[in-house]
C-alpha positions as CSV (number, residue, x, y, z in Angstrom):
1,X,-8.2,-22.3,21.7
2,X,-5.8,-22.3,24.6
3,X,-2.3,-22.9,24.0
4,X,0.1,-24.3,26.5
5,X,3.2,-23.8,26.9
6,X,5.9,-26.0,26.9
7,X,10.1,-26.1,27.3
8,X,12.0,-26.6,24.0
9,X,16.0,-27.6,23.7
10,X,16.9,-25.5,27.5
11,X,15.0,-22.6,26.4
12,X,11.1,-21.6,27.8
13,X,8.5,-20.1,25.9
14,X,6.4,-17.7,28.1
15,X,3.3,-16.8,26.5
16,X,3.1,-13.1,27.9
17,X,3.3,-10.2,25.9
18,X,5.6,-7.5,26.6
19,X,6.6,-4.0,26.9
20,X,10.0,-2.5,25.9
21,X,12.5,0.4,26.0
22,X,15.2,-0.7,23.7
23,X,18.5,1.4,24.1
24,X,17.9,1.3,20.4
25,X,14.8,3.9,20.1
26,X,16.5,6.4,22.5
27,X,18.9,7.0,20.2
28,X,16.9,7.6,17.2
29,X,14.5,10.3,18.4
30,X,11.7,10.7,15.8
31,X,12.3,8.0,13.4
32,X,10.1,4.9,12.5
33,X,12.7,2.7,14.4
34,X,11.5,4.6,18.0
35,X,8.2,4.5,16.4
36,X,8.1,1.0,15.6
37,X,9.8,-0.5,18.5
38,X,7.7,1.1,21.0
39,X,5.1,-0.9,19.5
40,X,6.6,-4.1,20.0
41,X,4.7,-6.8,22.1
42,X,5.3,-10.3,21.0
43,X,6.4,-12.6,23.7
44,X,10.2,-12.6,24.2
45,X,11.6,-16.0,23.1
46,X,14.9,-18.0,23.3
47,X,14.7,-20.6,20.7
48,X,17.6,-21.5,18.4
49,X,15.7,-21.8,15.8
50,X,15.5,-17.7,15.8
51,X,19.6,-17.8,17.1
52,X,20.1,-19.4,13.0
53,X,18.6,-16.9,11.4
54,X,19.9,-13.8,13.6
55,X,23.1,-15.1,12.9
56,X,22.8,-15.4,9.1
57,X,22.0,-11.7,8.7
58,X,24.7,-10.6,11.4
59,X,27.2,-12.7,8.9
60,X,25.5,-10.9,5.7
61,X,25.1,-6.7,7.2
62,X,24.6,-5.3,3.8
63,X,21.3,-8.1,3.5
64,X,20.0,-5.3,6.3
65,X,21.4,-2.2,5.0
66,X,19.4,-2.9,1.7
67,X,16.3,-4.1,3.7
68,X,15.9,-0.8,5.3
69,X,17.0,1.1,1.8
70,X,13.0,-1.0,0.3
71,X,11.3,-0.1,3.2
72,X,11.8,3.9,3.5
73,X,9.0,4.3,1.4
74,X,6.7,1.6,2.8
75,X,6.9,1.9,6.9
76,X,5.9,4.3,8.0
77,X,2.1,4.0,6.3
78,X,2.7,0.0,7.4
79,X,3.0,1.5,11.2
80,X,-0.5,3.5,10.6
81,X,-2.7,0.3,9.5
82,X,-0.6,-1.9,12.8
83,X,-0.9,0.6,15.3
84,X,-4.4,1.5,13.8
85,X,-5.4,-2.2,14.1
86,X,-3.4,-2.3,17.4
87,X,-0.9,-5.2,16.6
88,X,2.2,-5.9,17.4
89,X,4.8,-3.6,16.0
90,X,7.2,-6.5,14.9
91,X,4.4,-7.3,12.2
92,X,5.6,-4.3,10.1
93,X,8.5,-6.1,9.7
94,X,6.9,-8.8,8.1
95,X,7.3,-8.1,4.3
96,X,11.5,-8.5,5.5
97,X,10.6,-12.4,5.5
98,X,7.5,-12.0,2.7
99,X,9.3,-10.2,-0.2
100,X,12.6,-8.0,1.1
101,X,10.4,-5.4,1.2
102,X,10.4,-5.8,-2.8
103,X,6.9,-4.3,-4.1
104,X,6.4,-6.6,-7.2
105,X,8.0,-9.8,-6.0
106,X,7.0,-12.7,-7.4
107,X,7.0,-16.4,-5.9
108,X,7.0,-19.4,-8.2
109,X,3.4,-20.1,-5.8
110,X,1.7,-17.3,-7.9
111,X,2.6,-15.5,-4.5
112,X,2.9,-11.4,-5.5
113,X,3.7,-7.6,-3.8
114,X,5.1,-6.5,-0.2
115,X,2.9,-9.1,1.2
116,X,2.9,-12.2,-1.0
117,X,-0.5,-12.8,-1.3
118,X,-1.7,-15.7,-3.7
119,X,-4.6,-15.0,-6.3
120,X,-7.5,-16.6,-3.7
121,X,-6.7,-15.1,-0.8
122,X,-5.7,-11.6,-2.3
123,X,-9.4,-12.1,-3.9
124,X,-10.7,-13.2,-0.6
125,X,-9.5,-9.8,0.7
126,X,-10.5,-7.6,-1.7
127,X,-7.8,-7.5,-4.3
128,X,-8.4,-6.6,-7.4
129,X,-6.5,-8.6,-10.3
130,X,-7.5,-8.4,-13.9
131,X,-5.1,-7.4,-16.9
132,X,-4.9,-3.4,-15.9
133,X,-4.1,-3.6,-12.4
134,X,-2.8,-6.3,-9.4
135,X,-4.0,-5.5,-5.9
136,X,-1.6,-7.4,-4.7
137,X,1.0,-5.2,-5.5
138,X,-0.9,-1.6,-4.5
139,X,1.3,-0.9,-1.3
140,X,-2.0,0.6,0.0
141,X,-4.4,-2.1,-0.6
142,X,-2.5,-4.7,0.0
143,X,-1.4,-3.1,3.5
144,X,-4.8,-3.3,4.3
145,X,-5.0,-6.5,3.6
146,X,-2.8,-7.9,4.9
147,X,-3.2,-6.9,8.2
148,X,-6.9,-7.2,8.1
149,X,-6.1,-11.1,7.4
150,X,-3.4,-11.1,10.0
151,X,-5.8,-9.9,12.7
152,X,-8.5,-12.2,11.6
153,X,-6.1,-15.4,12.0
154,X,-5.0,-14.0,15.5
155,X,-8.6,-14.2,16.6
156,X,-9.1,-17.4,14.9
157,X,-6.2,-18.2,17.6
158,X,-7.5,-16.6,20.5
159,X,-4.6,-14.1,20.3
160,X,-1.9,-15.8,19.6
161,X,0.5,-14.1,17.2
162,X,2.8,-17.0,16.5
163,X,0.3,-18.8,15.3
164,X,-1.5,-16.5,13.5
165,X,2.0,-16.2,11.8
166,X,2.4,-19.9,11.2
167,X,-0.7,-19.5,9.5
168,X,0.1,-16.5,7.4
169,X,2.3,-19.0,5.8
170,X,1.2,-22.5,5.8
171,X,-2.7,-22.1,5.8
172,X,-4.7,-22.0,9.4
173,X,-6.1,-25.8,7.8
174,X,-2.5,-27.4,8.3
175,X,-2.3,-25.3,11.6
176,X,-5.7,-26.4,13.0
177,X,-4.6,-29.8,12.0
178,X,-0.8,-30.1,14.0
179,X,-2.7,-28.5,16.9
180,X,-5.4,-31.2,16.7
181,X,-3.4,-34.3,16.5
182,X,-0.7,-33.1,19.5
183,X,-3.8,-32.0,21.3
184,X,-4.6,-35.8,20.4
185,X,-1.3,-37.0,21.6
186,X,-1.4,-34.9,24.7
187,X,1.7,-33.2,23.5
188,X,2.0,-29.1,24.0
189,X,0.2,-26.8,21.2
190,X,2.4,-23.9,21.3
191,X,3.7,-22.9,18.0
192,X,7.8,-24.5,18.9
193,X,5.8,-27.7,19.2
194,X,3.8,-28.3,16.1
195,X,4.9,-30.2,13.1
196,X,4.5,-28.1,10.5
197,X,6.5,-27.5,6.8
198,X,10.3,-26.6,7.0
199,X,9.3,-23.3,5.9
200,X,6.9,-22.7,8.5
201,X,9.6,-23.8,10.6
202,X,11.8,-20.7,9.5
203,X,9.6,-18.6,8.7
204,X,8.3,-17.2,12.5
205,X,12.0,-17.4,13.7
206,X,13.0,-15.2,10.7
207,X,10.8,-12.6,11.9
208,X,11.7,-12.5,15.1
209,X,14.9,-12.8,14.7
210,X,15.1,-9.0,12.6
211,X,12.8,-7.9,15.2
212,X,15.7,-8.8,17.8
213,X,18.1,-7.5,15.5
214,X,16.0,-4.0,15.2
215,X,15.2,-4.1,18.8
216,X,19.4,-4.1,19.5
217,X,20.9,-2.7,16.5
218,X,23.4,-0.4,18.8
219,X,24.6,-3.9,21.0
220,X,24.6,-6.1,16.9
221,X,26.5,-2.8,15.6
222,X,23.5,-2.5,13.1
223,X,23.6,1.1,11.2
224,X,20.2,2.4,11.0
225,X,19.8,4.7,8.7
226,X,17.7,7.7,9.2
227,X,13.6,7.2,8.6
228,X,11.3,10.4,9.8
229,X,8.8,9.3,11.5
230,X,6.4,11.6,8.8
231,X,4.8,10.0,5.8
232,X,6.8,9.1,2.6
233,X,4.0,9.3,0.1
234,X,0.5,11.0,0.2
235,X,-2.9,9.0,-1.2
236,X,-4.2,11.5,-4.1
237,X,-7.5,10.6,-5.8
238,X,-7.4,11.4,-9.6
239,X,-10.8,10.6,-10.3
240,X,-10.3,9.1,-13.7
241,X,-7.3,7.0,-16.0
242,X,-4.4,9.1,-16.2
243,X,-1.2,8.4,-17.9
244,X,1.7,7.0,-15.7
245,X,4.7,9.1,-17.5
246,X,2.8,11.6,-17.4
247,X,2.1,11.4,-13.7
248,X,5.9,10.7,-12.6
249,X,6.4,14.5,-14.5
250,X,3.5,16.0,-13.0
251,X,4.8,15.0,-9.8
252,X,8.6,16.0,-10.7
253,X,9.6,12.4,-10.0
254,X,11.9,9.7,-11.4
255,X,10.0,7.2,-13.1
256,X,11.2,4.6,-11.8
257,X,11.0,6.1,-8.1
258,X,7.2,6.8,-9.0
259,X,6.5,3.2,-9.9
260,X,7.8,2.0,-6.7
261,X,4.8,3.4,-5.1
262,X,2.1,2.3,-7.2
263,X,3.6,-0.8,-8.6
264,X,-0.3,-2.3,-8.5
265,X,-0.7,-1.2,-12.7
266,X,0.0,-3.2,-15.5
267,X,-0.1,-1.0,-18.3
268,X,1.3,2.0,-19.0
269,X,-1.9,4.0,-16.8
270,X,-4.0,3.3,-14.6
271,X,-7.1,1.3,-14.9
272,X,-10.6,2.5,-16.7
273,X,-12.1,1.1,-14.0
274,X,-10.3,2.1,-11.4
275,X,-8.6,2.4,-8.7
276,X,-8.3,5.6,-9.3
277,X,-5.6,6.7,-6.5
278,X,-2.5,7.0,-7.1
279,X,0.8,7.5,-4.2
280,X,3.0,10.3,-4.4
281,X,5.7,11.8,-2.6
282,X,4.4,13.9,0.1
283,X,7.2,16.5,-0.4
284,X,5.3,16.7,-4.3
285,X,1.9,15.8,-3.5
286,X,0.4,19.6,-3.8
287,X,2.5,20.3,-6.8
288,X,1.1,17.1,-7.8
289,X,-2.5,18.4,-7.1
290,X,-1.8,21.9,-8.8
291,X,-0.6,20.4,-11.9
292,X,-2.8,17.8,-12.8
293,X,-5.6,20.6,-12.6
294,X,-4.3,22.6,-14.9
295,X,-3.9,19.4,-17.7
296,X,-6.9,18.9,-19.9
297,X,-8.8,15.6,-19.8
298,X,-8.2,15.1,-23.3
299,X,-4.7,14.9,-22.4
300,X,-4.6,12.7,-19.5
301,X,-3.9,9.2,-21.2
302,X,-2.8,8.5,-24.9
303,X,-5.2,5.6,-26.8
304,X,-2.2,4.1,-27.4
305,X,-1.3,3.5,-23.7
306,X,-4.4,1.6,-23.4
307,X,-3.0,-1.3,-25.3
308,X,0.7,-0.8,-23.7
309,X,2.1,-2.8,-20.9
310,X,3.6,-1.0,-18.2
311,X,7.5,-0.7,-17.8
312,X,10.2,1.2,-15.5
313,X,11.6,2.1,-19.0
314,X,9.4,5.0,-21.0
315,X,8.5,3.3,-24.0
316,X,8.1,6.7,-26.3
317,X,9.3,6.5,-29.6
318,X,12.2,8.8,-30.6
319,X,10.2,11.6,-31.4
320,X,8.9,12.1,-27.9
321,X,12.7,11.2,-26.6
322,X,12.9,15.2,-25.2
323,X,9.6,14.5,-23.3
324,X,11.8,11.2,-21.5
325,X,14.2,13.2,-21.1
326,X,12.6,15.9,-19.3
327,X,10.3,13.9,-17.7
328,X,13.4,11.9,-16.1
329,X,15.0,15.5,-15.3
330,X,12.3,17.0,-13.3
331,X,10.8,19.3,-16.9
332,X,14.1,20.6,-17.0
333,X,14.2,21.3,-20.9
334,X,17.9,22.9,-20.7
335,X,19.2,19.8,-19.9
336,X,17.7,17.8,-22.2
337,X,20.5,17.3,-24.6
338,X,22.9,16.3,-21.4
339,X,24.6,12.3,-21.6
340,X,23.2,9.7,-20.1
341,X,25.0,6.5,-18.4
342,X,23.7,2.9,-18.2
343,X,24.2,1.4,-14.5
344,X,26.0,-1.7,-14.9
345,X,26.0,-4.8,-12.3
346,X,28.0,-3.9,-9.8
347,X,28.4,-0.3,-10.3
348,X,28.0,2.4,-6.9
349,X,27.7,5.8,-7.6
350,X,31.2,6.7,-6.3
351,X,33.1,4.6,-9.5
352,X,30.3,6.1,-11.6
353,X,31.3,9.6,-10.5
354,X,35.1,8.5,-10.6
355,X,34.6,7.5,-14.0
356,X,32.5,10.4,-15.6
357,X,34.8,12.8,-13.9
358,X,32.0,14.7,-11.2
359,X,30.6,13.7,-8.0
360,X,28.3,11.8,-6.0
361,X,26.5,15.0,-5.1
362,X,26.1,16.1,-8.1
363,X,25.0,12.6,-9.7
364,X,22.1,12.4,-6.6
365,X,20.9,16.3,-7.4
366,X,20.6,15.7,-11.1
367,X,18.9,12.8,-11.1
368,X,17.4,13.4,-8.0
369,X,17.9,10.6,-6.5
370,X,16.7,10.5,-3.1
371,X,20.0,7.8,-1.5
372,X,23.1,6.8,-2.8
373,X,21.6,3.3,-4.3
374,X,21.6,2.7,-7.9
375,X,20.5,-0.6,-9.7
376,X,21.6,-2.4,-12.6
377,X,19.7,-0.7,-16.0
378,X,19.1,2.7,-14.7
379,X,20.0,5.2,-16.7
380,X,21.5,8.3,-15.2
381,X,21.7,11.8,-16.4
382,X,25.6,12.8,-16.1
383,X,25.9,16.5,-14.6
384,X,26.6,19.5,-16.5
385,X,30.2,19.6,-15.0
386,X,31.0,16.0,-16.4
387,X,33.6,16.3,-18.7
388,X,34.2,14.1,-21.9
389,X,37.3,11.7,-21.6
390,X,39.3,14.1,-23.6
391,X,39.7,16.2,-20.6
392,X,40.2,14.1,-17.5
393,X,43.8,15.5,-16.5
394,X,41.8,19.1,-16.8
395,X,39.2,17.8,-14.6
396,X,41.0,15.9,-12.2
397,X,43.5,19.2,-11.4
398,X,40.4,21.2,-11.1
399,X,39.1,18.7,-8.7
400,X,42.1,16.8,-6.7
401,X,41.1,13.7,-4.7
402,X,42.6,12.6,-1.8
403,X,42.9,8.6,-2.4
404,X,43.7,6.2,0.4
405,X,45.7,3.0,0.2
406,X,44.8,-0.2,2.4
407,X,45.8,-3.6,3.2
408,X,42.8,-5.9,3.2
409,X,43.2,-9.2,4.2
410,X,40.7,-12.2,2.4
411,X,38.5,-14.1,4.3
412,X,36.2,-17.1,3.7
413,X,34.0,-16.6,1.4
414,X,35.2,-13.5,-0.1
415,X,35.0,-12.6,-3.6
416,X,36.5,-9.8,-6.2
417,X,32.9,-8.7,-6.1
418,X,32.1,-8.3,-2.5
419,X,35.2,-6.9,-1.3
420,X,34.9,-4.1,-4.3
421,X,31.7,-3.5,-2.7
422,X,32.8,-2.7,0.5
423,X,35.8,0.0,-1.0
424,X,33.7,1.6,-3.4
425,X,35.9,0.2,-6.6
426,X,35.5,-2.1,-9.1
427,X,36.8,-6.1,-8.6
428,X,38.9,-5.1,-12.1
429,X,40.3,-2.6,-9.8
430,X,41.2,-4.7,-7.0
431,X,42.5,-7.2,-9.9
432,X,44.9,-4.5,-11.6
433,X,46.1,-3.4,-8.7
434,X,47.4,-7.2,-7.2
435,X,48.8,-8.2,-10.3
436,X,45.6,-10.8,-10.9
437,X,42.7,-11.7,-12.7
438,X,39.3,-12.1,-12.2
439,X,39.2,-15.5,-12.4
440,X,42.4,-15.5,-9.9
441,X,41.3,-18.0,-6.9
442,X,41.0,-15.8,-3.7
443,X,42.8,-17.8,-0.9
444,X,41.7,-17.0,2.8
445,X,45.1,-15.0,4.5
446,X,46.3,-13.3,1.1
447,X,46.7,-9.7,1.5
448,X,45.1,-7.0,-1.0
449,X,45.8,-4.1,-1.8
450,X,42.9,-1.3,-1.9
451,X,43.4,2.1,-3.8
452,X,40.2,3.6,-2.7
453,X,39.0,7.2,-2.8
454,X,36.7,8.0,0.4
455,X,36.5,4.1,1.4
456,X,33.5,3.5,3.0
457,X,31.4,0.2,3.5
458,X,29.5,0.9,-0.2
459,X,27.7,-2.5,0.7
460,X,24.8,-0.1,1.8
461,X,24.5,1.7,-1.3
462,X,24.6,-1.4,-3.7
463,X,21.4,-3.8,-4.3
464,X,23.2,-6.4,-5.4
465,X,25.0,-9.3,-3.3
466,X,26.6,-12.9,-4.8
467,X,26.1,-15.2,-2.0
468,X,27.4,-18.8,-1.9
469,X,25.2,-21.3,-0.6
470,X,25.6,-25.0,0.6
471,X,23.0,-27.3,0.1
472,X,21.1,-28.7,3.0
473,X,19.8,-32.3,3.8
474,X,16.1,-31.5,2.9
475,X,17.0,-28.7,0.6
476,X,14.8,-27.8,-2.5
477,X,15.1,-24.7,-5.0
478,X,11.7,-23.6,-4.1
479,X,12.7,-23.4,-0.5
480,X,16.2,-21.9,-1.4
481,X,14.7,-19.5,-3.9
482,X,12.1,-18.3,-1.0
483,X,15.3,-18.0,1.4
484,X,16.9,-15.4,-0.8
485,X,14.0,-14.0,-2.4
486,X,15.3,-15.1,-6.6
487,X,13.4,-16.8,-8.8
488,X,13.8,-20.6,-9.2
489,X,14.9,-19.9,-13.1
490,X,17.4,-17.3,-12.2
491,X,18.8,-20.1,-9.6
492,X,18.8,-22.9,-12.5
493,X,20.5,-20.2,-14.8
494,X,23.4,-19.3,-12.2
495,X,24.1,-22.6,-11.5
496,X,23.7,-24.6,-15.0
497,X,26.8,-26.4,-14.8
498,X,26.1,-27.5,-11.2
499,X,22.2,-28.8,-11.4
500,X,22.9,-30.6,-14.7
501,X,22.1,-34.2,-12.6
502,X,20.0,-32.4,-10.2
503,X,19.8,-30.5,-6.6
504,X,22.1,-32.7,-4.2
505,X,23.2,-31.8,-0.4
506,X,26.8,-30.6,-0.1
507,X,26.7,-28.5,-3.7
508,X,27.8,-24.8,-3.6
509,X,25.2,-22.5,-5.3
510,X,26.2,-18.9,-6.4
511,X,23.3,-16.3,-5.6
512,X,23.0,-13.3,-7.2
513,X,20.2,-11.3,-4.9
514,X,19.4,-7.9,-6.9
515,X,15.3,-7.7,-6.3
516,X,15.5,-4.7,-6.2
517,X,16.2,-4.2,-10.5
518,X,12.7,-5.3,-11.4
519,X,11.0,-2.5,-9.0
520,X,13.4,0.2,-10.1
């Protein structure tokens, strides 16, 4: 159908696609950001719709830090099935808005994975769901999905994206239906003109607005970090139900680092009846290959795994705790005896390092830990050169640390928690050292003072963010929840106290955003 265009609030919509050469992609030779951005071509818009949300994640920079932290392992294969299906390169960006690029999200909708796809339509589209294994959350099945269904709705709209994005979202029924009755009313059918859910309303304007944000991260002072422009993960066929503990060892990989990629299983393997595929770091894949050759068939799943839920935590009894052990440390054996550490909200690897008396370095080889991001539950293997707390004058002789004291100055807003975040300490820390208390009210203009060793913006390397929120006119927690990406019960369970009479306009919500725990 042919859409007309239309002025909206001062700013035009012109219906042309374009090409660009963002400042942005000539200065990151070889990564998926000059990949991805030379594939942009959705019209360029000035609404302020999309001004809102670009300014919401210019006012929360490590929201975008973490972003790109999920999608390292995803993008680059998401850039194959786009540029394969020849769509615009902003739609890899679309699981930002979906999910935060968190594998097994799940809405209070029955929405699940990268893509958020209910149980219909994921069934509509080939999905696979039954009590072994989700298609919805199989980053490679649901890729294709995804933009197979994209594709489709942008024909169903003679090409227009937008649209086709509207309808992603909402359902191409309520779409067809706002076009019909402004096309009844002789009012402008462009997507800035239909009435369509609040979320709808957000929804393409979010997008857009990262796009932007991608498009200009040097001008927004946006870090990107580094993303080859190579494949993450290779596609290995196993051919038959193979053990998924087992596999993470036979591929030399973390656990929970190999569950990222195939978060699609239920149980602890893969499915009888297949798929039988699994996704494996490319830098392992032949190792993987070799290995899993040389183990017998008898040995490729336990019968007690067919009856066991899957979980990021190996569920072997004590006996086989040396097999965790060196499963978690690469089939390391010597090490197997070597202490481990819980990662506690809030934790970064620096105070974890401060604290068992080694480094960073050393934390990320042992554990092999491919960034400096840990999550709340992991467990970590400390290093050989961690000493016990007997000796921590010893160690820190041996090692001297060149500490740095600031003056940092509270703003709006601020917390203990966010500003430990950004020095690498702990908000006891920041407490101890200003003669306060946790529960010490922060007021903007006080001064604080930061004892940091190598401060850095450790925003980037934490998952976690507490975010205060104020209620809108119109508001809902299903809305809110969507917004952040949390579940509607964590919100209720944060905020007891303040929903006992209910969700009003005006209330404060705390926000605790750490999606990335249940895929870790």
């Amino acid at each position: 159908m042919p859409v007309k265009s239309t002025q909206n609030d001062g700013y035009v919509y012109h219906p042309t696609l374009r090409k660009h050469k963002f400042k942005t992609a000539s200065t990151h030779k070889d990564t998926v950001w000059e990949r991805l951005l030379s594939l942009y071509s959705l019209p360029d818009i000035k609404n302020p719709r999309i001004d809102r949300e670009l300014y919401w994640y210019l006012e929360h920079p490590a929201s975008l830090a973490i972003i790109q932290q999920r999608a390292e392992p995803y993008l680059h294969h998401i850039l194959d099935e786009i540029e394969a299906k020849n769509m615009p390169g902003e739609l890899a960006l679309l699981p930002v808005v979906e999910s935060a690029f968190v594998p097994d999200a799940y809405s209070k909708a029955d929405a699940s994975g990268l893509w958020q796809f209910v149980p219909a339509t994921g069934k509509e589209y080939g999905l696979q769901q039954n009590a072994w294994y989700d298609g919805r959350r199989d980053i490679y099945a649901s890729t294709k999905a995804a933009t197979t269904y994209l594709k489709e709705l942008s024909e169903n709209f003679d090409g227009d994206w937008l649209l086709a994005l509207a309808s992603y979202n909402c359902g191409k029924g309520r779409v067809r239906k706002s076009i019909e009755r402004n096309e009844y009313l002789n009012l402008p059918t462009d997507y800035w003109s239909l009435d369509l859910p609040q979320e709808t309303d957000d929804y393409v304007p979010r997008l857009l607005a990262i796009a932007r944000l991608f498009a200009h991260a040097d001008e927004y002072n946006i870090h990107l970090q580094h993303i080859p422009n190579k494949p993450y993960f290779e596609v290995v066929d196993i051919k038959s139900p193979l053990d998924l503990h087992k596999a993470a060892k036979l591929a030399n990989t973390p656990l929970y680092a190999f569950l990222k990629l195939n978060p699609g299983f239920n149980r602890a393997s893969t499915a009888p009846e297949g798929p039988h595929r699994l996704l494996v770091p490319a830098a392992q894949a032949q190792a993987f290959k070799n290995n899993l050759a040389t183990l017998p068939y008898s040995e490729r799943v336990a019968i007690k795994q067919y009856n066991e839920k899957r979980t990021t935590e190996p569920r072997f009894q004590d006996k086989d705790q040396e097999q965790v052990q060196t499963a978690q440390l690469g089939g390391d054996k010597t090490r197997t005896n070597l202490a481990q550490y819980k990662v506690r909200s809030g934790d970064n690897l620096s105070a974890i390092a401060n604290r068992n008396n080694t480094t960073v370095q050393s934390l990320r080889q042992v554990n092999h830990l491919t960034s400096n991001t840990v999550n709340s539950g992991m467990r970590l293997q400390m290093p050989s050169e961690a000493k016990s707390n007997s000796t921590p004058l010893l160690a820190s002789i041996s090692k001297p640390k060149a500490t740095s004291t600031q003056v940092y100055t509270v703003k709006k807003g601020d917390t203990f928690f966010n500003i430990s975040q950004r020095f690498s300490v702990t908000p006891k820390d920041i407490a101890n050292w200003n003669s306060a208390t946790l529960k010490t009210a922060l007021i903007p203009g006080r001064k604080l003072t930061i004892n940091s060793i190598n401060p850095q913006l450790a925003s980037v390397s934490s998952s976690i963010r507490l975010i205060s929120y104020k209620v809108g006119q119109g508001d809902s927690l299903t809305q809110i929840s969507r917004k952040f990406n949390v579940s509607v019960a964590d919100l209720r369970k944060s905020n007891a106290a303040t929903l006992v009479k209910g969700l009003r306009p005006g209330q404060t919500l705390k926000i605790i955003v750490d999606n990335n725990q249940s895929s870790s």
